[in-house]
VEXVEX-761033 format. One line per field, with one value per residue (C-alpha): residue in three letters; x, y, z; residue number from 1. Coordinates in steps of 0.1 Angstrom, whole numbers, plus 5000, padded with zeros to 4 digits. Example, Ala and Ser with C-alpha at 12.3 -4.5 7.8 and 13.67 -1.06 7.14 Angstrom:
2
aa c(ala,ser)
X c(5123,5137)
Y c(4955,4989)
Z c(5078,5071)
i c(1,2)
END
This chain:
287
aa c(unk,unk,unk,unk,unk,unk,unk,unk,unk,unk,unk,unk,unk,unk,unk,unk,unk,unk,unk,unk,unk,unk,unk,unk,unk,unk,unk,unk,unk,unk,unk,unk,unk,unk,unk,unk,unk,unk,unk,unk,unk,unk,unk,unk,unk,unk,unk,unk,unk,unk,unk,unk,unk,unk,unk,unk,unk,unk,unk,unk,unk,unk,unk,unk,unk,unk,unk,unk,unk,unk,unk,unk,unk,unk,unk,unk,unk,unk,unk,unk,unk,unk,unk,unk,unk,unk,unk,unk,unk,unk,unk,unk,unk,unk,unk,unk,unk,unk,unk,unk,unk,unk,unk,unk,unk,unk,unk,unk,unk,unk,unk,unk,unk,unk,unk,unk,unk,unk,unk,unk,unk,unk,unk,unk,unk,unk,unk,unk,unk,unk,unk,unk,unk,unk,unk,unk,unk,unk,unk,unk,unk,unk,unk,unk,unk,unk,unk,unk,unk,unk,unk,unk,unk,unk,unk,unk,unk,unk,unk,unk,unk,unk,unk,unk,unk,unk,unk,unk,unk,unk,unk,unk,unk,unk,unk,unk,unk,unk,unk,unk,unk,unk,unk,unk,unk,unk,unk,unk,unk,unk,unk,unk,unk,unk,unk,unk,unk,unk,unk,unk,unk,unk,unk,unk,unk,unk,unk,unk,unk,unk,unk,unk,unk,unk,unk,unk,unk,unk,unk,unk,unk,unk,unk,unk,unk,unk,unk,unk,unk,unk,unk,unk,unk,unk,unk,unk,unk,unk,unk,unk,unk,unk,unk,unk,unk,unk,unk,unk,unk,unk,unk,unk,unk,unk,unk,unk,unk,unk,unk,unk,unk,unk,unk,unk,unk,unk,unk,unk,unk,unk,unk,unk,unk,unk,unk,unk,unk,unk,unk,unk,unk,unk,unk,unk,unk,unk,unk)
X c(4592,4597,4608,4641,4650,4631,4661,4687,4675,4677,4708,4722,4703,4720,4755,4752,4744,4778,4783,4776,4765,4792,4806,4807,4841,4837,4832,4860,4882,4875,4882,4915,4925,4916,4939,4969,4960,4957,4991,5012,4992,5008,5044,5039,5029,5057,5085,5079,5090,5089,5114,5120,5141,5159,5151,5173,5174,5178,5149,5148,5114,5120,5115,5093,5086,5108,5092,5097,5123,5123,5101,5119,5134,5104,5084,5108,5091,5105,5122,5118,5138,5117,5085,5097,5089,5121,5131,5113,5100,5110,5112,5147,5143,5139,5108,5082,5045,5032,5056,5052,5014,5019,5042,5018,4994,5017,5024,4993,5005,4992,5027,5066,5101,5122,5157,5185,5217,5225,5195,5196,5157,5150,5117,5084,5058,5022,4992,4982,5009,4998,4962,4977,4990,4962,4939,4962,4968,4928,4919,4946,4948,4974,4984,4982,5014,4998,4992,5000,5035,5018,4996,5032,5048,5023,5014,5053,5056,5024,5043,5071,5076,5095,5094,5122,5097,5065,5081,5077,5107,5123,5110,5099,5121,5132,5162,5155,5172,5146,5120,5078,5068,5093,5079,5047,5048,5062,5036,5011,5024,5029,5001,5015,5006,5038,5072,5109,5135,5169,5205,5227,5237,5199,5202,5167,5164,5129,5095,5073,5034,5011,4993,5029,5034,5000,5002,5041,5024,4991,4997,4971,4946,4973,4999,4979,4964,5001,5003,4972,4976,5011,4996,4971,5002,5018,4986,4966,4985,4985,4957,4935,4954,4934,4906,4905,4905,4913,4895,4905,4891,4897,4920,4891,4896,4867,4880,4862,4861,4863,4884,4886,4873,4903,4928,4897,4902,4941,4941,4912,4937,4965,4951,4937,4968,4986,4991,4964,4941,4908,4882,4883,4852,4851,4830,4849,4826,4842,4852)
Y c(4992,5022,5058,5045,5017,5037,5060,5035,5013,5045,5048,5019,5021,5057,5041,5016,5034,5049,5085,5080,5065,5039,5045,5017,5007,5008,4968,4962,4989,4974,4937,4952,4970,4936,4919,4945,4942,4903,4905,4927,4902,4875,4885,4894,4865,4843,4858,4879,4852,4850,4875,4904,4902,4932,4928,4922,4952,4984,5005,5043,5039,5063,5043,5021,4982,4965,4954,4916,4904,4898,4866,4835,4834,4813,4842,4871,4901,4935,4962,4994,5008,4988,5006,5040,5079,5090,5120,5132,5167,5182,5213,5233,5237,5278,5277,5300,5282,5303,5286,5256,5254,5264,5236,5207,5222,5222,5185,5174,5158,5159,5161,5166,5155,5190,5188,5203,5219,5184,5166,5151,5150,5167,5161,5160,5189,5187,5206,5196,5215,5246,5243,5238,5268,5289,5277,5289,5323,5323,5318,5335,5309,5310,5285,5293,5286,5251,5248,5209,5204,5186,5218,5243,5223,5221,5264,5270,5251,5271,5302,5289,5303,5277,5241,5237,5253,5237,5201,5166,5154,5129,5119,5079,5066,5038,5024,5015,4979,4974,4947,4962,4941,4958,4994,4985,4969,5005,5024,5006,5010,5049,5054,5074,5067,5079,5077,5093,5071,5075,5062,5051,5084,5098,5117,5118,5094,5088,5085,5054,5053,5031,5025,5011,4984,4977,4967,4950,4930,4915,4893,4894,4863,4847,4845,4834,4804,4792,4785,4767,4748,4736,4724,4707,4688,4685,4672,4650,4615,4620,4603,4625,4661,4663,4661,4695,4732,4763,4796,4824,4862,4888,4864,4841,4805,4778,4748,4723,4686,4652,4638,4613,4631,4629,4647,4671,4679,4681,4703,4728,4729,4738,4766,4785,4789,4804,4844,4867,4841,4860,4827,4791,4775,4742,4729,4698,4660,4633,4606)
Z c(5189,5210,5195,5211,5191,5161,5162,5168,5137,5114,5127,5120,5082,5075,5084,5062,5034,5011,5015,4978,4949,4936,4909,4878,4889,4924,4929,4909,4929,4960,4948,4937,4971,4989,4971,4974,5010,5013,4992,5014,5050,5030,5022,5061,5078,5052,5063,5103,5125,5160,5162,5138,5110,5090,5056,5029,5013,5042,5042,5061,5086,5107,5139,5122,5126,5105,5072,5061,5045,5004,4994,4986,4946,4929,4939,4936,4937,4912,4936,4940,4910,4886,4890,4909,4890,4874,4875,4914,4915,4946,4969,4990,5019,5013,4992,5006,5014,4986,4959,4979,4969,4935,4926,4945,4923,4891,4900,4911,4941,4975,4992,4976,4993,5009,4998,5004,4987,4976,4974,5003,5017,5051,5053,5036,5029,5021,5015,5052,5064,5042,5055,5095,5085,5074,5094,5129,5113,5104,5136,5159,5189,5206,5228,5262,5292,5300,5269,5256,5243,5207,5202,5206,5185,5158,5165,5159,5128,5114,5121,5096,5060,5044,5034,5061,5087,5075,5066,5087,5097,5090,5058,5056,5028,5010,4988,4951,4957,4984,4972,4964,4993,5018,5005,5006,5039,5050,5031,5047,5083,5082,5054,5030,4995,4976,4994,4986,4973,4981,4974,5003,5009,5016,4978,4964,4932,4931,4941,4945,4948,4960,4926,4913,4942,4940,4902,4911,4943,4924,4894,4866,4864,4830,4858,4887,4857,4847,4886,4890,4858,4870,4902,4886,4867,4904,4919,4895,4882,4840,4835,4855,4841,4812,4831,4849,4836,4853,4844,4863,4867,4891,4915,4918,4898,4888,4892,4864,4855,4869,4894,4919,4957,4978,4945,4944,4987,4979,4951,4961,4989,4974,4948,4978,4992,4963,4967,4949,4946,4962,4961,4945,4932,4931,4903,4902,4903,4915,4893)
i c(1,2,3,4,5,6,7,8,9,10,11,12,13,14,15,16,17,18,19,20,21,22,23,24,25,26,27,28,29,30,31,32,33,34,35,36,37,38,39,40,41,42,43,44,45,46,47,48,49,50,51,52,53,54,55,56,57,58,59,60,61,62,63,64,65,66,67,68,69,70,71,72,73,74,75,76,77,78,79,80,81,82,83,84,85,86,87,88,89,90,91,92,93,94,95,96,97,98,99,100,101,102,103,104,105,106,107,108,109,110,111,112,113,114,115,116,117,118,119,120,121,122,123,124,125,126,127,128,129,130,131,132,133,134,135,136,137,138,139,140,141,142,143,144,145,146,147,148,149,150,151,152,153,154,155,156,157,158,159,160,161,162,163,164,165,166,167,168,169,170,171,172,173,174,175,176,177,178,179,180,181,182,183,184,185,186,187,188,189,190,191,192,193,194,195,196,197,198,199,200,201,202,203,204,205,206,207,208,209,210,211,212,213,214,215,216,217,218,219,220,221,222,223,224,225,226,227,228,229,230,231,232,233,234,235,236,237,238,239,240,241,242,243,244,245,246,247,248,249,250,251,252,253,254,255,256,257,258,259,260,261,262,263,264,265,266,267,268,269,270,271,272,273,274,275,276,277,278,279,280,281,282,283,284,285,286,287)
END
């Protein structure tokens, strides 16, 4: 091996190596992202037909696709009011950048919803906008006649004061009667991790994080085990039911017991296509 491939190989090594160490959790994070993921691909690829749909509930996306429409009613789904932040902290739209950093840091949030007069929201600030900020008056560029349009845009809005200045706009919304698929759909396509919600009227009411749709979308394993256990009822004739048991942890069910092989093809089959379920193992013998 030459000292060309040498290097290439380490590289190769160093990039597959985490940044760091994993932490205790970190499997069990990453098995839980995957399935918030695989759970908003599902509720995508149910209902987007050929042609887009709007969805049942209306949802503000800011010239976004449109999300899919709610899940059919065995499988409702909560909405948005059910596990949205009540009350929303907030910020006008004439609250300097100073103030504007003191109350993300109050809050602990990495971005807050700009309001106005009467809580309708204009926009969104966040501690990038503070630090675009900063960093353009650190560093005094200017940009020049020629200049591109994207970097005059983003120089005068460093040169703002206020949340109205500083804020993107329009703010990505969504309506507490739309469904936790539709807002997570919409999180997912303009990756913010906490979005406004507003009434009809675009009067803050709200705000809804990822964490919460994530919890809404993924069952635990007890409800993801009544399903496969009433499948197994479905599938098997009685005198093969009492046969088979389900176990089920972290989305992935063990299929046990005796049964004949074509009911064992069927149901295997079946269980891997129900929602949240991450792997089946099939321990099943054939009778």
């Amino acid at each position: 091996m030459n000292e060309h491939e040498n290097l290439s190989v380490g590289a190769d090594a160093r990039r597959n190596v985490p940044a760091r160490p994993w932490s205790p959790g970190e499997t069990t994070r990453q098995d839980t992202l995957l399935r918030y993921l695989g759970a908003v691909a599902t509720a995508a690829a149910k209902h987007a037909g050929p042609e887009a749909q709007a969805p049942s509930s209306p949802v503000s996306t800011a010239a976004l696709p449109a999300p899919p429409p709610a899940p059919p009613p065995e499988r409702a789904l909560p909405l948005v009011r059910d596990v949205m932040d009540v009350p929303a902290a907030s910020v006008r739209e004439s609250l300097s950048y100073r103030d504007i950093a003191r109350l993300l840091a109050r809050e602990h949030a990495g971005a807050l919803p700009v309001v106005d007069a009467e809580d309708h929201v204009i926009g969104v600030v966040s501690e990038s906008d503070l630090l675009a900020k900063v960093a353009f008056e650190a560093s005094g560029h200017r940009p020049g006649p020629i200049g591109r349009l994207r970097e005059r845009r983003i120089h005068g809005k460093a040169r703002g004061d206020t949340a109205a200045d500083l804020m993107t706009s329009p703010a990505i919304t969504v309506l507490p009667g739309a469904t936790v698929a539709e807002a997570a759909w919409l999180a997912a396509l303009s990756r913010l991790k906490r979005m406004p919600v507003t009434d009809h009227g675009g009067r803050l009411v709200g705000m809804v994080g990822r964490d919460a749709l994530l919890q809404a979308l993924i069952r635990d394993d007890d409800g993801i085990r009544a399903e496969v256990e009433a499948m197994i009822q479905a599938c098997c004739p009685p005198a093969e039911r009492d046969t088979v048991t389900a176990a089920v942890h972290d989305g992935i069910v063990e299929l046990t017991g005796r049964m004949p092989s074509a009911s064992v093809a069927r149901l295997v089959a079946e269980v891997e296509a129900i929602a949240d379920v991450v792997e089946v193992k099939n321990l099943l013998t054939a009778a």
